[in-house]
C-alpha positions as CSV (number, residue, x, y, z in Angstrom):
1,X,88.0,-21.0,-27.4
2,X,84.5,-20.3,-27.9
3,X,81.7,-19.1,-30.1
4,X,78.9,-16.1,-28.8
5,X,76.8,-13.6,-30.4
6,X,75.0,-10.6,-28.7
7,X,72.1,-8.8,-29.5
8,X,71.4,-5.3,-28.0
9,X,68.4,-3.0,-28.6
10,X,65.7,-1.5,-27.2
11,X,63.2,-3.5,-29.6
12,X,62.6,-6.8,-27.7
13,X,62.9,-9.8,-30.3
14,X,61.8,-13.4,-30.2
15,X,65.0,-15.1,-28.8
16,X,64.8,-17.8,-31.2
17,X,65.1,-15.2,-34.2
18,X,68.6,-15.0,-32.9
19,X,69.3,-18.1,-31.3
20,X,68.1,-20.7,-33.5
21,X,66.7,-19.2,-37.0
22,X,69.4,-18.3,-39.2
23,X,71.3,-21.1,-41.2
24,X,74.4,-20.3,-39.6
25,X,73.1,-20.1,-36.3
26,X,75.0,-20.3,-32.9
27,X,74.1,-23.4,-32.3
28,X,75.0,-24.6,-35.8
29,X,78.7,-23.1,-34.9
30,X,79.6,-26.1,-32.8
31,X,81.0,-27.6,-35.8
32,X,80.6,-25.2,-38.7
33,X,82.4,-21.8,-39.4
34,X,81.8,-18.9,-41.4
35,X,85.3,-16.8,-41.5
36,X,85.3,-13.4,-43.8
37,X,88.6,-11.9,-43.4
38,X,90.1,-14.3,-41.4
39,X,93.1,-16.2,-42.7
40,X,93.4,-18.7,-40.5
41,X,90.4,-21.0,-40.5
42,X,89.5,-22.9,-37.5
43,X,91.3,-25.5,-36.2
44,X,91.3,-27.3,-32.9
45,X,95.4,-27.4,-33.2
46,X,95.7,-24.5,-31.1
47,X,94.8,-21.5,-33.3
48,X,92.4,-18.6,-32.4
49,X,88.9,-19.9,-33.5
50,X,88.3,-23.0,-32.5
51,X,86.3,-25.6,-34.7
52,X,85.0,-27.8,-32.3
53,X,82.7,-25.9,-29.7
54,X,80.6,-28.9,-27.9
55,X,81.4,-28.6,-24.3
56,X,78.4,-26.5,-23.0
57,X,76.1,-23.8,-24.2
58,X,74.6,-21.0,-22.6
59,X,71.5,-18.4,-23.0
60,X,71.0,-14.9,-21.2
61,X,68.7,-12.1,-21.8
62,X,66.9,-9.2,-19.8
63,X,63.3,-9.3,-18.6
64,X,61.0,-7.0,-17.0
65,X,59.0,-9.8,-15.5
66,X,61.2,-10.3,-11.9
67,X,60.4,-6.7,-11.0
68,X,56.7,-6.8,-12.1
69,X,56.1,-9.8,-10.1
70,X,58.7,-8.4,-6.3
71,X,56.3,-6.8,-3.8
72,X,58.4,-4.8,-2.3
73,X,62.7,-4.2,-2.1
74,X,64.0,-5.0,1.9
75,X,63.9,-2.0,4.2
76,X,67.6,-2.1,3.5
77,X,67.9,-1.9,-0.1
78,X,70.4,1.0,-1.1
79,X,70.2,-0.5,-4.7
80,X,66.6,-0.7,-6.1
81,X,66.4,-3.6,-8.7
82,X,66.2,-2.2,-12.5
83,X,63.5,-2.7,-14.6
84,X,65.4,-5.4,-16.7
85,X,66.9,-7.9,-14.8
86,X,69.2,-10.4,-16.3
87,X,68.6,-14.7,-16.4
88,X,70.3,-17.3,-17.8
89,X,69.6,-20.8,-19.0
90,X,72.7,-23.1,-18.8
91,X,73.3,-26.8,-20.3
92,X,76.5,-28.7,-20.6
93,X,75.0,-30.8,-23.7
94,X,75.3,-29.4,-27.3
95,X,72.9,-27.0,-28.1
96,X,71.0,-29.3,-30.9
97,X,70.9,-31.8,-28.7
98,X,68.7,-29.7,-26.3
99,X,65.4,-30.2,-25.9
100,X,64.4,-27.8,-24.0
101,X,66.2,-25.1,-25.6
102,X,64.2,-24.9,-29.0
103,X,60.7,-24.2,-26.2
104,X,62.5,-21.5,-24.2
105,X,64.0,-19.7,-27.5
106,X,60.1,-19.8,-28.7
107,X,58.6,-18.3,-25.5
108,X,60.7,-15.6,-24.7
109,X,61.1,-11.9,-26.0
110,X,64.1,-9.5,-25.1
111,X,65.5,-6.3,-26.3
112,X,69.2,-8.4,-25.3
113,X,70.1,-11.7,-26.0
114,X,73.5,-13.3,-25.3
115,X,74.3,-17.0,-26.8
116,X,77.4,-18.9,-26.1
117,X,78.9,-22.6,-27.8
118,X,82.2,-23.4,-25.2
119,X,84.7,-24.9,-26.2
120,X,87.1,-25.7,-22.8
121,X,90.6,-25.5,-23.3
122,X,91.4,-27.0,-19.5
123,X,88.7,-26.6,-17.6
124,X,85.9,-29.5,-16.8
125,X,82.9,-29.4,-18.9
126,X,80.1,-28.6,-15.7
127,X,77.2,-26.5,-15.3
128,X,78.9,-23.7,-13.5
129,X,81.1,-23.2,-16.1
130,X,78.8,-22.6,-19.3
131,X,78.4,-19.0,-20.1
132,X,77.0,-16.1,-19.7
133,X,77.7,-15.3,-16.2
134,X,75.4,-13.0,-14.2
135,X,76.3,-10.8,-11.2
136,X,73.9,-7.8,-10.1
137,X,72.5,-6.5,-12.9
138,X,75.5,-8.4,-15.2
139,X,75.8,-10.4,-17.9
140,X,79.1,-11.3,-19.3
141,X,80.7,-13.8,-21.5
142,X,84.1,-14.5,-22.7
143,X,85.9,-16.1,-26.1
144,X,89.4,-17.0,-25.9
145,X,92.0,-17.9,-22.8
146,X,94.0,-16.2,-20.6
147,X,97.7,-18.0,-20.9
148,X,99.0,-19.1,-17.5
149,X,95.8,-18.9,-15.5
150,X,96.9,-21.7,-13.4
151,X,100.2,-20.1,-12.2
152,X,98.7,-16.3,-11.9
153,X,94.7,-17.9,-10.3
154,X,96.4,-17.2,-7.1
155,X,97.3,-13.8,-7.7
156,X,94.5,-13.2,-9.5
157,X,92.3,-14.2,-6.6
158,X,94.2,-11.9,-4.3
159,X,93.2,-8.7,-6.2
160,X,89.5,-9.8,-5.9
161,X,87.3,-7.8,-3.2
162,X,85.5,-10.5,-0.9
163,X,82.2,-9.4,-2.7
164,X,83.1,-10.3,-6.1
165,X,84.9,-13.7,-5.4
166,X,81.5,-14.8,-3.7
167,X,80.7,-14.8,-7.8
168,X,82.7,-17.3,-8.2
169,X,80.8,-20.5,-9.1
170,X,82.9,-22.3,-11.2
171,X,87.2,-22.7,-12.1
172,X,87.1,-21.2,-15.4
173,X,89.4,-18.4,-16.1
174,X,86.6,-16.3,-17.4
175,X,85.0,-16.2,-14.8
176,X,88.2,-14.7,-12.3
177,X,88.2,-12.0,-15.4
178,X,84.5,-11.4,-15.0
179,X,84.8,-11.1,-11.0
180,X,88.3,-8.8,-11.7
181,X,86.2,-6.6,-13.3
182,X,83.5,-6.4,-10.6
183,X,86.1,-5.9,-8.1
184,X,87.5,-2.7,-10.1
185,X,84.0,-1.6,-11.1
186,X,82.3,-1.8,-7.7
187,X,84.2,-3.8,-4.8
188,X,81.6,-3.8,-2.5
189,X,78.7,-4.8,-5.0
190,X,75.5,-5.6,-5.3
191,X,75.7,-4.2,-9.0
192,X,72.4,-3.2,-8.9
193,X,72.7,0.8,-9.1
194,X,72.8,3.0,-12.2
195,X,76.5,3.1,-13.9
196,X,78.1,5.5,-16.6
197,X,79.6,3.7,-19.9
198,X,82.7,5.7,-18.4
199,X,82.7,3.8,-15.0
200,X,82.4,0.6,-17.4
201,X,84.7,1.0,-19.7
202,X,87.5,2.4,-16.8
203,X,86.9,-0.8,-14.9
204,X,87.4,-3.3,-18.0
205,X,90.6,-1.2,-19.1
206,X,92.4,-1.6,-15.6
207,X,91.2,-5.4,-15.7
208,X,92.9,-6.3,-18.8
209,X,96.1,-4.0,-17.9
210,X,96.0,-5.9,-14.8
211,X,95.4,-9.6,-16.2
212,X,98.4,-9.1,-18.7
213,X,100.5,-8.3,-16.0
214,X,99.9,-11.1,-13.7
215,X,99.8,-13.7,-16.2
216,X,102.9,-12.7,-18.1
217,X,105.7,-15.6,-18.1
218,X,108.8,-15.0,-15.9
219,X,110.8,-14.8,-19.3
220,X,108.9,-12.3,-21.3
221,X,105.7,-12.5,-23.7
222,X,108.0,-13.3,-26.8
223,X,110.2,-16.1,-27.7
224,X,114.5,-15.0,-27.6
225,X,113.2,-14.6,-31.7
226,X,111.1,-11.9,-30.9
227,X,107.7,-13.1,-32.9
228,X,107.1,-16.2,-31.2
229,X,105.1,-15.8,-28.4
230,X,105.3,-17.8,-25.2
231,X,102.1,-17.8,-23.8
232,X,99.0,-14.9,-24.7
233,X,96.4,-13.8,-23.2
234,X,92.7,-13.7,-25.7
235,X,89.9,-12.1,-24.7
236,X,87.0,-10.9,-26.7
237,X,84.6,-9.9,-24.1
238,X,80.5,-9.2,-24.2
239,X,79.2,-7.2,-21.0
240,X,75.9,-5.7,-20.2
241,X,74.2,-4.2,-17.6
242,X,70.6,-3.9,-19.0
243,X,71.5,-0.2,-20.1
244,X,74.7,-0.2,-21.8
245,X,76.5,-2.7,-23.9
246,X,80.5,-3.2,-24.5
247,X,82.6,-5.8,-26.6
248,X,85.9,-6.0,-26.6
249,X,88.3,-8.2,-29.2
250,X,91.3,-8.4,-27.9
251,X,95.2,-10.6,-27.5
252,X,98.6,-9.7,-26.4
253,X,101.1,-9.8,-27.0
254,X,99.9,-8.0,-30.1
255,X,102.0,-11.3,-32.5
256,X,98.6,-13.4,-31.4
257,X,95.4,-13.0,-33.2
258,X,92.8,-12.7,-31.2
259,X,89.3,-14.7,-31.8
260,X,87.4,-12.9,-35.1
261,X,84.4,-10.9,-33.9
262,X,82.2,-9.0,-36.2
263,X,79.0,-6.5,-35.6
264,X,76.5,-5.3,-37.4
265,X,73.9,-2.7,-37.4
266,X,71.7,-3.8,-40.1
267,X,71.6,-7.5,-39.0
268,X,68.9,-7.7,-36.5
269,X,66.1,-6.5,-39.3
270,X,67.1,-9.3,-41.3
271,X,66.8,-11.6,-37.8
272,X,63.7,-10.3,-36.9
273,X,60.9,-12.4,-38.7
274,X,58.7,-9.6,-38.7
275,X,60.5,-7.9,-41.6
276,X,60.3,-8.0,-45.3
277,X,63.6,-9.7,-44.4
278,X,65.3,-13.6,-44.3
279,X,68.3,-14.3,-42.7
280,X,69.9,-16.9,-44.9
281,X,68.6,-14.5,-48.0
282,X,65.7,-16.1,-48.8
283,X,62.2,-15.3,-49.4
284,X,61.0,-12.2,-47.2
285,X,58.4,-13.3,-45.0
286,X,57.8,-10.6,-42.7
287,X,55.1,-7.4,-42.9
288,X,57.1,-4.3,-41.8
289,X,60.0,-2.6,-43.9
290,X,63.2,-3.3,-42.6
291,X,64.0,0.6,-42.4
292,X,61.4,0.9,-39.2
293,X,63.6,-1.5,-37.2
294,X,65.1,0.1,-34.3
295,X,68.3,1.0,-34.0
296,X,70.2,-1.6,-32.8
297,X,73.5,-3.5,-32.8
298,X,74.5,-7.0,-33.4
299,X,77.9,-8.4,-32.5
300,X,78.8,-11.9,-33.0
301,X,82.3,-14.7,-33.4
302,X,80.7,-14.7,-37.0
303,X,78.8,-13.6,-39.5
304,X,75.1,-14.6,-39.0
305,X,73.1,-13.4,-41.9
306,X,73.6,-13.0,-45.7
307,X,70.5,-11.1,-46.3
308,X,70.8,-8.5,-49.2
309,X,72.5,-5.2,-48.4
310,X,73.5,-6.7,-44.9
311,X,77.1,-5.8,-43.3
312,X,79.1,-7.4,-40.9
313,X,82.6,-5.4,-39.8
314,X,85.2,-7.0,-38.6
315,X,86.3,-5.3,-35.5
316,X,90.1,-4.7,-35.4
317,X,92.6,-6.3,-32.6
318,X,92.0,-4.6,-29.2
319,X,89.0,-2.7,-30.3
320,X,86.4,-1.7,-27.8
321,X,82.9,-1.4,-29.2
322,X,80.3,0.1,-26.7
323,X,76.7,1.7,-26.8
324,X,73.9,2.1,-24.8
325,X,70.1,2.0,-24.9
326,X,69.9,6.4,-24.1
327,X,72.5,6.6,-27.2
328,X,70.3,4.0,-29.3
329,X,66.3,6.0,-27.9
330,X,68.6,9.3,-29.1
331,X,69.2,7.3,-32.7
332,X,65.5,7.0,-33.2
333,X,64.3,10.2,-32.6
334,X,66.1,12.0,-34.7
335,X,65.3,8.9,-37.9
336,X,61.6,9.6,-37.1
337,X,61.8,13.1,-37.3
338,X,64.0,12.2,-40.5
339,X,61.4,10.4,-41.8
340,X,58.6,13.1,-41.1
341,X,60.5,15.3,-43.3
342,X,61.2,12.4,-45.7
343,X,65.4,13.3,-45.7
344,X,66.2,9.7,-44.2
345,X,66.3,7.1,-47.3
346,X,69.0,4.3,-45.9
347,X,69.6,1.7,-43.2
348,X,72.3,1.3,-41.8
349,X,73.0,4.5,-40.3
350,X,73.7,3.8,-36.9
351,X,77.2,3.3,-36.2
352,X,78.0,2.2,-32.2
353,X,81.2,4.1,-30.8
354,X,84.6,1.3,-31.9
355,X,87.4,3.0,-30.3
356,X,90.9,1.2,-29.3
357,X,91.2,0.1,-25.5
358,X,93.3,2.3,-23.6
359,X,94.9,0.1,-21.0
360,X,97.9,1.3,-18.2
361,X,101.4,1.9,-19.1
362,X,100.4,0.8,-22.7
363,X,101.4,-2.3,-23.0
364,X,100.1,-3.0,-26.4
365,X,103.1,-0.8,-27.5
366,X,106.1,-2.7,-28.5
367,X,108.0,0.3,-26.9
368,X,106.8,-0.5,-23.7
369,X,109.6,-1.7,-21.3
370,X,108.0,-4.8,-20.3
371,X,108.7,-5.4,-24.5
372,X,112.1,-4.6,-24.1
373,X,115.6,-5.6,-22.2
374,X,115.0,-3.5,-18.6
375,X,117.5,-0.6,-18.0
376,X,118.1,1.2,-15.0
377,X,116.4,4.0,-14.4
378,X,114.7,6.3,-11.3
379,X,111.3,5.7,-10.6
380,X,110.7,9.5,-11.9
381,X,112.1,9.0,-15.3
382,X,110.5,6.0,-15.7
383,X,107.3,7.2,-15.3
384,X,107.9,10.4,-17.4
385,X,109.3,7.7,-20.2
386,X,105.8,5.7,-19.6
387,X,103.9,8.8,-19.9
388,X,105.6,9.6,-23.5
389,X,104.7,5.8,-24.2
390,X,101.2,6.3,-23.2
391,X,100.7,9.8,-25.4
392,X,102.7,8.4,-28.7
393,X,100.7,5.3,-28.6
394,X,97.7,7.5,-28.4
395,X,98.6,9.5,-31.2
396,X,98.9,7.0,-33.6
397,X,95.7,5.4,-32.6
398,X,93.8,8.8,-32.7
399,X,95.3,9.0,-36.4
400,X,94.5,5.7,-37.4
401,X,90.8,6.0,-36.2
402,X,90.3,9.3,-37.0
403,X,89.2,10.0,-33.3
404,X,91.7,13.5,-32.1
405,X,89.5,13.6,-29.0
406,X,90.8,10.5,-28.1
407,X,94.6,12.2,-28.3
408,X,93.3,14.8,-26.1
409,X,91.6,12.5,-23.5
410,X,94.6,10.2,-23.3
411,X,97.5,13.2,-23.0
412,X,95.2,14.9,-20.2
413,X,95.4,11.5,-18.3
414,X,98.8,10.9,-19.1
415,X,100.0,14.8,-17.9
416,X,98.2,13.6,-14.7
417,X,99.1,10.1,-13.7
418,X,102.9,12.0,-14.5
419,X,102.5,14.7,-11.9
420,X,101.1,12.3,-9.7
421,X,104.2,9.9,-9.9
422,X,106.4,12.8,-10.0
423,X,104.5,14.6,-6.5
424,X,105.0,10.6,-5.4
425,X,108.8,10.3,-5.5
426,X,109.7,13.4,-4.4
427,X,107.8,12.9,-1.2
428,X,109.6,9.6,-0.9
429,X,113.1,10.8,-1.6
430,X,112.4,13.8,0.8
431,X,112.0,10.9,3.7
């Protein structure tokens, strides 16, 4: 278990505004916790937030610096390089404890900032296996554990295309879920060319349906009780590509809590020394007015300012929060031309997309068959059964979120992946 925060907007800040300036920093998490609405609090006894978060620490961010300074892309290029590239510093010593760490945070600007505190629950504390990770135009970093890595690594490896297990630097398990998900987003690579948030968040759905289903233990997620589980699978995810943003909190089976993870979209004004804003609350010390902050969105393990008027949510288990610098350039046109007309009086008003992740065959429900004693069936019921799963579970979410476009995207691709199966066996039985 770990601790990270993300920051993602098209307003460059200092890195060490986020980094290193608030009281309860992400370097100050290695060993204290700040936990609204969590019951639990951590522990290092095996609970979802670790305490203890000293075995490596990682920085990432975007800069436009690589592709001012490249002459010229090979003759061979398909991919052009962005305009924001992604780098990383990496350090296997505690974050306070690194010198070098307080110069870089002062020296560098970026409109996204990743930070990561590891705590390794197996794995050898080593360079290669501090977060983030960068692939292409990629960075991604991971909270949590995947249960039964060491049994499933194997068949995990096998679903890797030969371009996204070259990624591979380290032994961690989140770094086989980082290269899963390059494989189902683009097996070939480079990961340099423009994607859609839809290609994204496709490619992280079938990598978590597929990661539960290899790493689930011969007898069943659950205990013979029911409630206990055996093993679990945790992964609260932040990936970018320079253009678009997505965390994810999520466990399963659905009895585990997964890691807390909070955002916020009022947070980065009060991070930002150059608003009438503190961090910690205390006295303002900036020149600008927080309301001329761009929209932005900050998303972190935990709360990490108290200013007045601030708000962190907590994101719900297996929620998928995603948004993109077009969506956020979109926000702030329409708040200046708001406050032209003088109708906009609040912050706060953007709101990122937070929508539950639709994963194969559903297996969050606990009407899923893999939840439940198998019975024989044809492989055309079963499907048909799965796609009733698939649309009831969808249902539910779409009423609990208030989303019915969600009921409407999930049943279309439900009716399909049905015909599909159903046009699949008959061909079989007719042979």
């Amino acid at each position: 278990m770990c601790r990270w925060i993300a920051y993602f907007s098209p307003q460059p800040i200092l890195v060490a505004d986020v980094i290193l300036r608030p009281e309860h920093s992400i370097v100050k998490q290695i060993d204290v916790h700040y936990l609204p609405g969590i019951q639990a609090p951590a522990s290092d006894s095996g609970g979802p937030n670790a305490f203890t978060n000293v075995d490596g620490f990682g920085l990432g961010w975007y800069s436009s610096v690589p592709g001012r300074y490249r002459i010229h892309d090979t003759p061979d290029e398909h991919h052009p390089h962005p305009r924001l590239e992604p780098a990383v510093y990496r350090n296997v010593l505690p974050p306070i404890h690194d010198l070098n760490l307080q110069s870089l945070c002062h020296a560098i600007e970026s409109p996204i900032v990743f930070g990561h505190v590891r705590a390794t629950v197996g794995s050898p504390v080593a360079l290669a296996n501090c977060h983030p990770f960068r692939a292409g135009r990629f960075l991604f970093m991971h909270n949590g554990a995947v249960g039964g890595f060491i049994d499933a690594q194997v068949r995990i490896l096998s679903r890797l295309s030969h371009a996204a297990r070259l990624t591979i630097q380290g032994n961690t398990d989140s770094e086989h879920v980082f290269a899963l998900f390059l494989t189902f987003l683009d097996p070939h690579g480079p990961w340099l060319r423009d994607y859609h948030a839809s290609e994204l968040e496709h490619a992280l759905e079938q990598t978590i349906s597929t990661l539960v289903s290899l790493c689930e233990p011969a007898a069943g997620w659950l205990a013979r009780d029911g409630l206990t589980p055996r093993s679990w699978v945790s992964l609260n995810l932040a990936i970018s590509d320079g253009a678009h943003f997505l965390a994810l909190r999520f466990a399963h089976p659905p009895e585990r809590d997964p890691p807390s993870l909070h955002w916020s979209s009022v947070g980065g004004s009060a991070l930002d020394r150059r608003y009438r804003a503190h961090p910690d609350g205390g006295r303002d010390v900036g020149g600008l007015p927080r309301t001329e902050h761009e929209p932005h969105v900050v998303v972190a393990s935990e709360p990490m300012t108290r200013a007045k008027g601030d708000e962190w949510l907590l994101l719900r288990p297996n929620d998928l929060l995603s948004t993109s610098h077009q969506e956020l350039d979109k926000m702030s046109t329409h708040r200046m031309g708001q406050l032209e007309r003088g109708t906009w009086t609040t912050k706060g008003w953007f709101k990122p997309r937070v929508r539950p992740l639709f994963i194969d065959h559903d297996i969050l429900s606990p009407r899923h068959p893999s939840r439940a004693p198998r019975q024989p069936s044809t492989s055309h019921s079963h499907s048909k059964a799965a796609a009733l799963i698939r649309r009831d579970r969808a249902a539910s979410f779409a009423h609990d979120y208030s989303h019915p476009q969600l009921v409407h995207a999930a049943c279309r691709r439900d009716s399909v992946a049905a015909s599909e199966s159903s046009s699949g066996s008959g061909a079989s039985s007719s042979s």
